[in-house]
C-alpha positions in Angstrom: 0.0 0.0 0.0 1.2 3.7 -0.6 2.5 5.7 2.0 1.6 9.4 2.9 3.5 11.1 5.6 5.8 7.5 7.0 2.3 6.1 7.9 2.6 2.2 7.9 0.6 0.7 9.8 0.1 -3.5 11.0 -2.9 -5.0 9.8 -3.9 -5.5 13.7 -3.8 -1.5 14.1 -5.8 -1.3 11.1 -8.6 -3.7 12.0 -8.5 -2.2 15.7 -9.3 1.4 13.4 -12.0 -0.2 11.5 -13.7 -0.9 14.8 -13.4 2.2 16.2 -14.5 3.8 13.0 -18.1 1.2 13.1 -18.4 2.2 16.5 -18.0 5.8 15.9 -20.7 5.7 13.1 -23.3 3.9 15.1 -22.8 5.9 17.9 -23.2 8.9 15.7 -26.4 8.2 14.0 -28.3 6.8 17.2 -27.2 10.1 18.5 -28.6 12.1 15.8 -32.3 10.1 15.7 -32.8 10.1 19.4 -31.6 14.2 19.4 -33.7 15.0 16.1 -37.1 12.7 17.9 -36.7 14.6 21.3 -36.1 17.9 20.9 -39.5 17.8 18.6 -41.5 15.7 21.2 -40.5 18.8 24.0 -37.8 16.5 25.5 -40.5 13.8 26.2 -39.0 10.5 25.3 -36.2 10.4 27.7 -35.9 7.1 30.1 -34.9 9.1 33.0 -37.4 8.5 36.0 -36.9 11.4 38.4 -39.3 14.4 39.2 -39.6 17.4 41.4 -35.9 18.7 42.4 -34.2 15.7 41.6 -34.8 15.6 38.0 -34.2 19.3 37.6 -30.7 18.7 39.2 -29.8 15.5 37.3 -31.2 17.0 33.9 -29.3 20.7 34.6 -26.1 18.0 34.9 -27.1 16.5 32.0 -26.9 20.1 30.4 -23.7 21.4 31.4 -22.0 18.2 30.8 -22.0 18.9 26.6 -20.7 22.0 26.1 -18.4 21.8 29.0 -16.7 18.0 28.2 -16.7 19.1 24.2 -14.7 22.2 24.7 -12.5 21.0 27.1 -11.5 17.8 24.3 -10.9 20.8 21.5 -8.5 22.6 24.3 -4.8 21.8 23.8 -5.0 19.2 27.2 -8.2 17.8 25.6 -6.7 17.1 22.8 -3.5 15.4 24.5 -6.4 13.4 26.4 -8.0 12.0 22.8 -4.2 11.0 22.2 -4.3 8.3 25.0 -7.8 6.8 24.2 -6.6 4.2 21.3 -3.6 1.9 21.7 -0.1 3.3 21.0 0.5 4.8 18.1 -3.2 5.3 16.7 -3.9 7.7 19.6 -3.0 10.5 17.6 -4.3 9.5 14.0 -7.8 7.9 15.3 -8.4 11.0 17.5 -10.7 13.0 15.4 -12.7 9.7 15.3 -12.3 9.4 19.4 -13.7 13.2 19.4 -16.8 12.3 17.6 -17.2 9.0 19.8 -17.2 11.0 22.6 -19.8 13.6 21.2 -22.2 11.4 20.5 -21.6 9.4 23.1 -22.7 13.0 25.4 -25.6 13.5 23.5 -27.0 9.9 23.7 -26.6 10.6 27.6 -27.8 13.5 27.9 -31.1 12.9 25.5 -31.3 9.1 26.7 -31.6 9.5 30.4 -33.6 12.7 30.4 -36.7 13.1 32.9 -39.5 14.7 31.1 -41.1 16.8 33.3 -44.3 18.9 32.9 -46.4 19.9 30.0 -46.0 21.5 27.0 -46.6 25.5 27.5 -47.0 25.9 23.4 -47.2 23.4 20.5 -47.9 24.9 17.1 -51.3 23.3 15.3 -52.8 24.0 11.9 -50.8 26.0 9.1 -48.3 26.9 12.2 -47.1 23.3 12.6 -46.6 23.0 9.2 -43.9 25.9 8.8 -42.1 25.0 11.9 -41.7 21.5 10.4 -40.6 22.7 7.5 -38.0 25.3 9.5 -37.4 22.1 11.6 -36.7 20.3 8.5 -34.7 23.2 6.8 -32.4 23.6 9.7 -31.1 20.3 9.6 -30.8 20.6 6.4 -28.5 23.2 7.3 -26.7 21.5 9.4 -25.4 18.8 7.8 -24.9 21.1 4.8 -22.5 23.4 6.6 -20.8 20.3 8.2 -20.2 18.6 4.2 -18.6 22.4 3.6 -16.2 22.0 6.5 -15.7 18.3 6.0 -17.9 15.7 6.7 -15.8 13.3 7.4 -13.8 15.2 10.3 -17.5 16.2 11.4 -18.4 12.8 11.7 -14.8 11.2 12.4 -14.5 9.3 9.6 -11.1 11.0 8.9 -9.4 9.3 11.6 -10.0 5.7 11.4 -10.0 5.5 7.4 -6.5 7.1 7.1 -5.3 4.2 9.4 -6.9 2.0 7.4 -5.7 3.2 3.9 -1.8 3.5 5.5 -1.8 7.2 5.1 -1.4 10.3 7.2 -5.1 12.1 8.6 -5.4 15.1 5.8 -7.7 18.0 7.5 -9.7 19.8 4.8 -9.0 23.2 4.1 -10.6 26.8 5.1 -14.2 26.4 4.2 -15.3 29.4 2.6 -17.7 29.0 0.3 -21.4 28.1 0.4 -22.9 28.9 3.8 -19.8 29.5 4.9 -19.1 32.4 2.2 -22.1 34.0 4.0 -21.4 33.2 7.5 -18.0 31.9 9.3 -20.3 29.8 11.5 -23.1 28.2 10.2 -22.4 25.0 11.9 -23.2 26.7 15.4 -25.8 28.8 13.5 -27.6 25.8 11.8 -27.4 24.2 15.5 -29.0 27.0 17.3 -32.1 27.1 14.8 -32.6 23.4 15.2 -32.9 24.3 19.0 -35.7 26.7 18.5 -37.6 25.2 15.8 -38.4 22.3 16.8 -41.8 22.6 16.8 -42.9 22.0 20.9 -41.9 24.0 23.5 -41.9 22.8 27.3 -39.8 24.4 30.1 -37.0 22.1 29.6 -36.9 22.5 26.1 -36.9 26.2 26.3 -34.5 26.3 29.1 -32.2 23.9 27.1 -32.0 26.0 24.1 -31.3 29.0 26.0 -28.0 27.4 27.7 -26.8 25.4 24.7 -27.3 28.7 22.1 -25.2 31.0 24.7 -22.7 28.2 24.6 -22.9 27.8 20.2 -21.9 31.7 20.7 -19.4 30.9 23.0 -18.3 28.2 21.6 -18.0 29.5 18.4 -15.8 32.5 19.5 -13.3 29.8 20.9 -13.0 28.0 17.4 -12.4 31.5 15.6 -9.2 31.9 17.7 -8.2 28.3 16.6 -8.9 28.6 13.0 -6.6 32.0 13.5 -3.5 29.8 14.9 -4.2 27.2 12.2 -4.7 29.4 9.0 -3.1 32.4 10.0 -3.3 34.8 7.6 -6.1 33.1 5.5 -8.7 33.2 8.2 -8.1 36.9 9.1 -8.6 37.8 5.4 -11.4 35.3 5.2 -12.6 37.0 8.5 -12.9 40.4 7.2 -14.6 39.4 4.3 -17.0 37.4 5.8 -19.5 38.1 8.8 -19.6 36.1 12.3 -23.1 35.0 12.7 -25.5 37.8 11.3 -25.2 37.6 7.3 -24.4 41.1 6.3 -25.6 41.8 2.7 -25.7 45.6 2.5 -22.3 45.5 4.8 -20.7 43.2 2.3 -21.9 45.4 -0.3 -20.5 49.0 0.8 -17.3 47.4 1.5 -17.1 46.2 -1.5 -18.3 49.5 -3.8 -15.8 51.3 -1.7 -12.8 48.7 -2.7 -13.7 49.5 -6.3 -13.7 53.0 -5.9 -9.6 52.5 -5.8 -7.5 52.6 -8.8 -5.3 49.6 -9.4 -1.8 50.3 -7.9 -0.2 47.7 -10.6 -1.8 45.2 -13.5 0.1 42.3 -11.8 0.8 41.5 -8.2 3.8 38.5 -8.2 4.1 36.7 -5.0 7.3 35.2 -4.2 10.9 35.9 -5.8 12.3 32.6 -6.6 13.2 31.6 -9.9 9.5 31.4 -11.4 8.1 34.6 -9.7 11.4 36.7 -10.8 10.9 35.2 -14.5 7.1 35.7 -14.6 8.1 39.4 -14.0 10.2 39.7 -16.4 8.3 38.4 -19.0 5.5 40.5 -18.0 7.7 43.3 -17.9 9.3 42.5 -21.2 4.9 42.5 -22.3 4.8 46.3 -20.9 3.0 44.9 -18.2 2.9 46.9 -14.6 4.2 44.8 -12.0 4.8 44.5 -8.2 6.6 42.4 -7.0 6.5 40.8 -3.2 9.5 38.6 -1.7 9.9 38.2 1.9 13.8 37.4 1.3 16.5 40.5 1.0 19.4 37.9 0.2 20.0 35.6 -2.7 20.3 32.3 -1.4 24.0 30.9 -1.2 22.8 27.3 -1.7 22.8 25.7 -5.0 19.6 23.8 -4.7 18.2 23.3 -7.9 20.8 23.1 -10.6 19.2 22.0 -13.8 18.0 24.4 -16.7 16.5 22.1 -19.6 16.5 23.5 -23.3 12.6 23.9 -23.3 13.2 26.8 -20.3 16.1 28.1 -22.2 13.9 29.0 -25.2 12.2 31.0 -22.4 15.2 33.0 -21.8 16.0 33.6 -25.0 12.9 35.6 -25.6 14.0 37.8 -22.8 18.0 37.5 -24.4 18.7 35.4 -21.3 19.7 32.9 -22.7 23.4 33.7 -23.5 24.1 35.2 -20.0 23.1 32.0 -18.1 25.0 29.9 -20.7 28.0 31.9 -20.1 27.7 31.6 -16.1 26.8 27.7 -16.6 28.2 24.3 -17.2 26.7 22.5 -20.7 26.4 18.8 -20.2 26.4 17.3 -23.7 26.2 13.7 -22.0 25.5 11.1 -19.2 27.3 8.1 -18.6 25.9 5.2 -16.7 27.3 2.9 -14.5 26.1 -1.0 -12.9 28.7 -2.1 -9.8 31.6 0.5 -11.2 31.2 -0.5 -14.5 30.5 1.7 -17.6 27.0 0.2 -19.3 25.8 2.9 -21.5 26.5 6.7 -22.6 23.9 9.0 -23.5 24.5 11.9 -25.7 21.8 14.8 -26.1 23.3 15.7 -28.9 20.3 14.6 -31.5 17.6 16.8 -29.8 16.0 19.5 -32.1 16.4 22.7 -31.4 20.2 24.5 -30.6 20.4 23.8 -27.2 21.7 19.9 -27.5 22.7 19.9 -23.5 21.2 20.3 -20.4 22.7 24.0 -18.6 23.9 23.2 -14.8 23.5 26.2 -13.2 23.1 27.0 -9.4 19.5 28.6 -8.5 21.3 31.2 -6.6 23.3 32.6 -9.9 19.9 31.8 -11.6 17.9 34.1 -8.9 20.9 37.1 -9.5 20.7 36.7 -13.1 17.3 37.4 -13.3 17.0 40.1 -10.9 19.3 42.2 -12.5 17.0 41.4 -15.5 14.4 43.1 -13.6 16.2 46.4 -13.5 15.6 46.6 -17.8 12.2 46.9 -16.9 10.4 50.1 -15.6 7.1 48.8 -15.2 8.5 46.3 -12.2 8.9 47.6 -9.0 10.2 45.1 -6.3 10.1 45.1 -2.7 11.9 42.9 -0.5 11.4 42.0 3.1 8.0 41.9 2.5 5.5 39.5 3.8 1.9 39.0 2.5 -0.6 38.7 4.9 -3.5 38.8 3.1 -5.0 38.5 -0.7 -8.5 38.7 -1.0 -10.5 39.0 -4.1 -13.4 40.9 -5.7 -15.3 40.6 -9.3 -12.8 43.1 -10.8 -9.3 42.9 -9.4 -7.0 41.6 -6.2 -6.3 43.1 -2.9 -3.2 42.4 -1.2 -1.9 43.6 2.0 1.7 43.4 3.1 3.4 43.8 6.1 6.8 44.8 6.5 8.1 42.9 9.7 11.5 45.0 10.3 9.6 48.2 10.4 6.0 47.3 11.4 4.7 48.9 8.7 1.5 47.5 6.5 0.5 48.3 2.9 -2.3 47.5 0.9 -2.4 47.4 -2.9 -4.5 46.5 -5.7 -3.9 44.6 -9.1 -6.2 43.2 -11.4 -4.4 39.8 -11.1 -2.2 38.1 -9.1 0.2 35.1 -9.0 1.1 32.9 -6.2 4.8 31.9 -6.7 5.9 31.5 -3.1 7.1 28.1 -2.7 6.0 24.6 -1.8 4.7 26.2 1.6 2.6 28.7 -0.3 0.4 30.9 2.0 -1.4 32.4 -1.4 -2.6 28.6 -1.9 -3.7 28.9 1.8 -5.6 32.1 1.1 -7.4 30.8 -2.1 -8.3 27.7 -0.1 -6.9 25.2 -2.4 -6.8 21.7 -1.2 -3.2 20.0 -2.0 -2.7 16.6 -2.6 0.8 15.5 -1.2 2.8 12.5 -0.7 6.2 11.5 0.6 8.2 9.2 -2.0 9.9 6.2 0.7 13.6 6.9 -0.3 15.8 9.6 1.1 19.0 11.5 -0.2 22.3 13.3 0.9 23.6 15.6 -1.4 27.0 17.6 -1.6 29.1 20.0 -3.8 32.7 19.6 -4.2 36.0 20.9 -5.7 36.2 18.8 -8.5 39.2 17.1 -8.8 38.2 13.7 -9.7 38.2 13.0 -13.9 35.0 12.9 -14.8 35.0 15.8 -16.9 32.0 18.1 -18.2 29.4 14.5 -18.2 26.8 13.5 -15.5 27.4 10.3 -14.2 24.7 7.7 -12.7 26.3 4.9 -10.6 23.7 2.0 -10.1 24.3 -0.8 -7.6 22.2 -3.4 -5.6 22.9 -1.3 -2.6 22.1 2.5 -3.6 22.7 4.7 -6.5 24.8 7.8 -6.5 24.7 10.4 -9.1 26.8 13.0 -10.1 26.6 16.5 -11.9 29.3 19.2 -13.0 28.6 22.4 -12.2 30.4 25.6 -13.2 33.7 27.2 -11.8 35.4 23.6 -11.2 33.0 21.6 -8.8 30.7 19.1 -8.8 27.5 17.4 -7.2 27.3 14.2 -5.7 23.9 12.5 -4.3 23.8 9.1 -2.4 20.8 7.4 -1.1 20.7 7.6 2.4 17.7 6.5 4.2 14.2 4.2 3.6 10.6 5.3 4.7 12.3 7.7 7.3 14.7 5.0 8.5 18.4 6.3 7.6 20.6 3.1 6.7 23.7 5.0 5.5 26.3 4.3 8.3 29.0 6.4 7.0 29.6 10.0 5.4 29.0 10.6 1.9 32.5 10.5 0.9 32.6 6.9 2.5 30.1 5.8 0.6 31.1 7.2 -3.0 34.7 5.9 -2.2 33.2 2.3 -1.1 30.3 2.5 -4.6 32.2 4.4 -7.4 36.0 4.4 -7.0 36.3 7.8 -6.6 38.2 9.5 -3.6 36.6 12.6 -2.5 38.1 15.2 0.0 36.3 16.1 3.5 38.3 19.3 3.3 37.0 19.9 -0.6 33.0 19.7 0.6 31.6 23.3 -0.2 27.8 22.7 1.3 25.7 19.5 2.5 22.2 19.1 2.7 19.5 15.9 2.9 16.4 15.7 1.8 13.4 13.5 1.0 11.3 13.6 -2.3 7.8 14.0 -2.1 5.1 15.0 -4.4 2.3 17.5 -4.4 -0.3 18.8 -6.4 -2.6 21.7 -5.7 -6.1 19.9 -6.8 -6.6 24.1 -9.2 -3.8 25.7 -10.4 -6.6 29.4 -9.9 -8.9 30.5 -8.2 -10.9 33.7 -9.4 -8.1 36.1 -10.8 -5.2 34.4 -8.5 -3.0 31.6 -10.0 -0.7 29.6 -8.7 2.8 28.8 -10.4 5.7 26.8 -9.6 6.4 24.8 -6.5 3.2 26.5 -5.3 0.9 24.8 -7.7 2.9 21.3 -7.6 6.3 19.6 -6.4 7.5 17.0 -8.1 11.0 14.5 -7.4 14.0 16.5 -7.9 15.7 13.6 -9.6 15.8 14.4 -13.2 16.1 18.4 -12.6 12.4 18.6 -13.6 10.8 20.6 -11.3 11.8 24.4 -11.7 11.9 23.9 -15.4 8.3 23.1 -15.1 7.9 26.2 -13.2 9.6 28.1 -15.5 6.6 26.7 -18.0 3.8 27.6 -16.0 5.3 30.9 -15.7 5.8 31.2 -19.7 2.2 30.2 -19.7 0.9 32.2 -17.5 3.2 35.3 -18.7 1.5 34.9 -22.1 -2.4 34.5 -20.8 -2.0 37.6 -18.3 -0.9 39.7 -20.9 -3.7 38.5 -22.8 -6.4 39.1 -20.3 -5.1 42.4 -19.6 -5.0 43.5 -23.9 -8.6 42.2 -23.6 -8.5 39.1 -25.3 -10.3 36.8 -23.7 -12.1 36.2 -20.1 -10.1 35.7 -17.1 -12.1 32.7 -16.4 -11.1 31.4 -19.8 -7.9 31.9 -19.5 -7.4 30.6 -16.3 -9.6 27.2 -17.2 -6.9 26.6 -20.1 -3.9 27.7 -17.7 -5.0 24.7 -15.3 -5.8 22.3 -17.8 -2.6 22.4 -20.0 -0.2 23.0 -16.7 -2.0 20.1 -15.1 -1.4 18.5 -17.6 2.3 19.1 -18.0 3.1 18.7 -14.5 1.5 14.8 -14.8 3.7 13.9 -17.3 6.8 15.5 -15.7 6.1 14.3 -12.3 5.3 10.7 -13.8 8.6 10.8 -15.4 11.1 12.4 -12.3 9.3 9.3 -10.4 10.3 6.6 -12.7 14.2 8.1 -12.9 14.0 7.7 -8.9 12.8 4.1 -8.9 15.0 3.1 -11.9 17.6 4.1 -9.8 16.9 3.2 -5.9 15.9 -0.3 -6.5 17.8 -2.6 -4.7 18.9 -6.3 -4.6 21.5 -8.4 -7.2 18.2 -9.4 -9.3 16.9 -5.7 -9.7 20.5 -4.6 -10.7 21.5 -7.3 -13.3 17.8 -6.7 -14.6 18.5 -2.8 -14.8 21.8 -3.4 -16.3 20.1 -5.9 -19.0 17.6 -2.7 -19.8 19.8 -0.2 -19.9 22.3 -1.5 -22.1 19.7 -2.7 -24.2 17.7 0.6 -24.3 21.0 2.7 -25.0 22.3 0.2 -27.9 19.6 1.4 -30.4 19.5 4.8 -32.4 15.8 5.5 -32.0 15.3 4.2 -28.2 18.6 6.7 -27.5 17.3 9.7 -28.9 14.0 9.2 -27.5 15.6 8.6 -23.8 17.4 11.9 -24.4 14.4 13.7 -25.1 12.8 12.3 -22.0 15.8 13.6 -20.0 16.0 17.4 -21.5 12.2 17.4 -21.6 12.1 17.8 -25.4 9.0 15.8 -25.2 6.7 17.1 -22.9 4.4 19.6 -23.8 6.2 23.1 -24.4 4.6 25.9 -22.4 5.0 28.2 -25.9 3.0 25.3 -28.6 0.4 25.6 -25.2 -0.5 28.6 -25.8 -0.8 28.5 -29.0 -3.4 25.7 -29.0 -5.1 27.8 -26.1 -4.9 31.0 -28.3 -6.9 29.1 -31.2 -9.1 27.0 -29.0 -10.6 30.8 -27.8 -10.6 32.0 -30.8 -13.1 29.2 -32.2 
């Protein structure tokens, strides 16, 4: 089964899930029925026996005991308690299905053992009974409505117990904003509350029970505001000045909204994020005589390398902004890959057959590729850029984006409006946050260490890809005399590399490489993730905020850099009047999705060609390899693969968008 997260669970734990999850469920709809049948019978079908004092007392218990046991389990020691109610380790996975155990368990109790105690003081008749059963009826409806909006299955605790059973990590939905909850930020207390005083019969009890339990649905829901605040940040204060509390505010809504279009756009374009993608969507908006503003919260250019891999596809990009020469200059061309089984040579691949004039793949670090195209920027007087600021809010209205910016050296905050924006703020992407767009994200099991050296082994200006039944290492040039290594390091979270990385090339490859020569180290573990739209309304997102993919292969910023082309291309077009945002964006997501499948599909088989293990598995990779690289055809289709020649180009894109809006 597939992983998310490291979760791997025994088939005991899983079964022992299962039955928490069938419990859970039948608890939860017995709770339901018997609520739903007493509150419209006045309270009258409890079993509880008591009268006079007594029952008042026991029944006032029976009260309190909800709201006070179900805030205390959403409090931080509450929800350390649901931890230790499943065995170890599920305690903390099954406890959003423990949560909703409990709740229903409360409600069972409290509506179960009820003493009914006196006639009703008003039930509706005729025409009257008729529209409270149908407000009855409605409110409900409600109910369960807003709950689907927030996510049913966290509501009803199926989140829990089925991500135990499917081997992955619990994934809690996103910011609810839409629906009832893009008139109201709590309709799941609201819906609550008018089930309380519609129900259509009204004794003491009842009253007196709607009165406590609305007080604490106002309470209650000013306690989960502040921890939607700590868990969305800066999403739920946008979302909560949008929005109303509890009263839908029409005319309010309204005003605000006629006022925020009484401002003039500060810029066409609002870029968020100045890595690689969001520095070359400016400039290719720039380069469109396009105003833009551009927000990064770093000052610095990195100093690591990180990415190093420009693919010819992203350097037709940059020759459209005369890039292209520059970044060739600063980088290393690598005409060719050589690979390797157990230290011996099976196979070189030459790129030198691919269309187009770039017949290599460019190694160049990301920093020098972030400095070259900043000082891009500065041909460009349409693009202001400020640095060291953080967005805290984006928030959107039928004819343009409002962004506001804080500032966190000096305090200061700053609002400013474009007609669109762009998200290109990383993997962690707050803008994605904002837009309330639900990712998709899994860990791959393998793990890497990675370093640059001096190079002063003989490998030349190739890549080299050293296979083994133990663990692969690869190895890139880069410019000014050094060279990466990477080396498998580590399984499903479990590191089984018992020795330093030049250890372990020495041991694999041959090759002696010098601690003192090591110019930066770093790990990390590949994972892959997918925003589920690339848009929402006039935002986009692009790059690493839209999707992550593998690193191996050097696939990912170039695919950013294609979004970006893309998106360069349908901006300007929106903003000449040539089409509909919505158009545009609909074709943005459906050809970048698109692209980002095929690329991710193929960065994911490169890994597992390369990290699977055993004698068997290598002589069978060796057979395929040398096989594969023996043949013309099956050789220049491989190199292709590799330099991306045959995945959808961001430029022929557009140009079947451009004709499909046209028709």
């Amino acid at each position: 089964m597939s992983t998310n997260g490291g979760a791997n669970y025994s088939r005991r734990q899983r079964y022992i899930a299962l039955v928490y999850g069938i419990s859970t469920h039948t608890l939860f709809g017995m709770a339901v029925l018997l609520m739903a049948l007493s509150l419209y019978t006045g309270l009258h079908v409890g079993r509880g026996m008591l009268a006079g004092w007594r029952a008042w007392a026991v029944n006032g218990a029976l009260l309190v005991q909800f709201p006070l046991v179900h805030s205390f389990l959403l409090s931080s020691k509450g929800r350390f308690v649901l931890t230790r109610l499943a065995p170890h380790p599920l305690g903390r996975p099954l406890s959003t299905t423990t949560f909703a155990a409990i709740s229903s368990l409360q409600l069972l109790l409290c509506f179960g053992l009820w003493s009914p105690m006196g006639r009703a003081l008003w039930v509706p008749v005729g025409p009257l009974r008729i529209v409270f059963n149908g407000l009855y009826a409605v409110s409900w409806g409600l109910l369960f409505t807003s709950m689907r909006e927030a996510g049913l299955r966290l509501q009803a605790g199926s989140m829990g117990w089925r991500a135990v059973w499917t081997n992955r990590a619990p994934a809690f939905p996103p910011l609810p904003t839409q629906g009832l909850h893009g008139m109201v930020r709590q309709p799941i207390y609201i819906s609550f509350s008018l089930i309380l005083w519609t129900a259509p019969s009204f004794t003491p009890e009842k009253i007196a029970l709607s009165v406590l339990w609305t007080i604490y649905c106002v309470v209650g829901s000013s306690m989960k505001e502040k921890r939607m605040a700590k868990i969305h940040g800066a999403a739920f204060r946008a979302y909560q000045q949008k929005v109303p509390f509890w009263i839908p505010c029409s005319r309010a809504i309204s005003v605000r909204r006629n006022v925020a279009r009484t401002k003039e756009p500060d810029c066409d374009v609002v870029v968020v994020g100045g890595g690689p993608v969001g520095l070359l969507l400016a400039n290719l908006l720039g380069k469109a005589g396009k105003s833009v503003l551009l927000l990064e919260t770093g000052v610095d250019t990195p100093l690591r390398s990180m990415a190093i891999g420009i693919t010819p596809p992203s350097l037709d990009i940059l020759a459209d902004l005369q890039l292209d020469d520059a970044f060739i200059r600063s980088g290393q061309k690598i005409h060719h890959a050589v690979v390797c089984e157990q230290g011996m040579p099976v196979g070189r691949l030459s790129f030198g057959g691919i269309e187009g004039v770039y017949d290599y793949i460019l190694s160049l670090p990301q920093s020098e590729t972030i400095t070259l195209l900043r000082a891009k920027l500065a041909s460009w007087p349409n693009v202001r850029v400020l640095s060291g600021w953080r967005v805290t809010a984006v928030r959107q209205e039928a004819d343009g984006v409002y962004v506001t910016a804080a500032h966190p050296q000096s305090g200061s905050e700053q609002g400013y409006c474009a007609r669109l924006a762009a998200g290109c703020d990383g993997s962690r992407s707050a803008v994605c946050e904002w837009l309330n767009i639900r990712k998709d994200d899994r860990k791959y099991p393998p793990s890497f260490v990675m370093a640059d050296f001096r190079d002063r082994s003989e490998l030349g200006q190739g890549a080299y890809l050293f296979f083994g039944p133990e663990r692969p290492v690869e190895s890139f040039p880069l410019p000014d005399g050094k060279r990466r290594w990477i080396v498998r390091n580590g399984w499903k979270g479990q590191s089984d590399l018992l020795e330093s990385l030049e250890s372990a090339v020495m041991r694999l490859t041959g090759i002696r490489l010098a601690a003192e020569d090591k110019l930066d180290e770093s790990s990390f573990q590949p994972e892959r993730k997918r925003a589920v739209r690339f848009f929402r309304g006039r935002v986009a997102l692009c790059g690493d905020a839209a999707h992550v993919m593998s690193p191996i292969g050097g696939q990912g910023m170039n695919t950013g850099f294609g979004d970006a082309a893309f998106l360069a291309r349908a901006f300007t077009a929106i903003l000449d009047g040539q089409g509909t945002v919505s158009a545009w964006m609909r074709h943005y997501d459906h050809q970048r999705q698109r692209a980002f499948r095929l690329a991710a599909f193929r960065s994911a088989c490169g890994m597992r060609l390369g990290v699977g293990r055993g004698i068997a598995r290598s002589w069978l990779r060796r057979l395929v390899i040398r096989f594969l690289l023996r043949h013309e055809a099956s050789r220049l289709f491989i190199a292709r693969w590799f330099t991306m020649r045959s995945l959808p180009h961001p430029l022929r894109q557009l140009e079947t968008s451009m004709l499909l809006l046209k028709t």
